[in-house]
C-alpha positions as CSV (number, residue, x, y, z in Angstrom):
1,X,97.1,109.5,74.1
2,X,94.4,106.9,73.4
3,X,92.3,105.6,76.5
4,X,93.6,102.1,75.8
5,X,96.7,103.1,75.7
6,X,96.5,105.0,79.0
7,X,95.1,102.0,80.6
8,X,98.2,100.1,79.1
9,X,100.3,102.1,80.8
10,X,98.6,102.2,84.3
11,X,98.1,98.6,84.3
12,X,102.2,98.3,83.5
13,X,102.2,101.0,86.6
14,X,100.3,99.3,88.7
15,X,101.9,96.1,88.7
16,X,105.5,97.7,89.1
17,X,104.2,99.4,92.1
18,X,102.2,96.1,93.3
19,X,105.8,94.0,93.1
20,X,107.4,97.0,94.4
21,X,105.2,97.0,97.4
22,X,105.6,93.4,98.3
23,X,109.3,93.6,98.0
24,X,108.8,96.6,100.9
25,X,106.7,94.4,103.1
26,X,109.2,91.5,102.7
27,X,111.9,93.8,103.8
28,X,109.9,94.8,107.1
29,X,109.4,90.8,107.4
30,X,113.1,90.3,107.0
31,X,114.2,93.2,109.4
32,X,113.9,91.0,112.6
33,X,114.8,93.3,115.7
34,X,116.1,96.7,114.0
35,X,115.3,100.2,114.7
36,X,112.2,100.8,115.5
37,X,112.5,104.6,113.8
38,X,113.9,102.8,110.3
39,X,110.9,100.0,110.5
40,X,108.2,102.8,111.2
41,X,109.7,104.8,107.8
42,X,109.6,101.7,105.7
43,X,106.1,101.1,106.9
44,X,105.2,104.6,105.9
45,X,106.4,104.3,102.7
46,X,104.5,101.1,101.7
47,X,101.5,102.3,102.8
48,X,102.1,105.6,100.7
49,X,102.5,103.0,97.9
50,X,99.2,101.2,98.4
51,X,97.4,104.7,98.5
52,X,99.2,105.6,95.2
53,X,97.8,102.2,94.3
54,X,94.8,103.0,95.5
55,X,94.4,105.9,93.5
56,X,96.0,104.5,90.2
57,X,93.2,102.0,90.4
58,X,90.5,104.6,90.7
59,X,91.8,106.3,87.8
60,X,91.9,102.8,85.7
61,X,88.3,102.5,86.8
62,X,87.4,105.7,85.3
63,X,89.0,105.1,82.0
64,X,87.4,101.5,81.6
65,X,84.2,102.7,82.6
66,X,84.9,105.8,79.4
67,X,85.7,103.0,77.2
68,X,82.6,100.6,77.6
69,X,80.6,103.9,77.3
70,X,82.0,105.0,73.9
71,X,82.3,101.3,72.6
72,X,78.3,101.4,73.3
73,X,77.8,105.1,71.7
């Protein structure tokens, strides 16, 4: 697989996960006075998002950074 067409398929990633994520925190918005042991599992699991995010970004970073350096080679 091409770099470009990695970086094509993180940025498609990326933004599934970023509407992904806001749909989870809307949720927690929208959950009012619930259980406190099904909030604190939903919160976990958008925050696991945003360090997936985190890390997908890193990785884009990387692969930009490749392809500036072989479009100046």
């Amino acid at each position: 697989m091409s770099i470009k067409e990695e970086l094509r398929r993180l940025d498609e990633e990326l933004a599934r996960l970023r509407a992904e994520n806001q749909d989870i925190r809307a949720q927690i918005r929208d959950m009012g006075a619930t259980d406190q042991i099904e909030k604190a599992a939903v919160i976990s699991q958008a925050d696991e998002q945003v360090e997936l995010i985190a890390e997908l970004e890193r990785r884009r970073d990387t692969l930009v950074a490749r392809l500036e350096e072989e479009g100046s080679a």
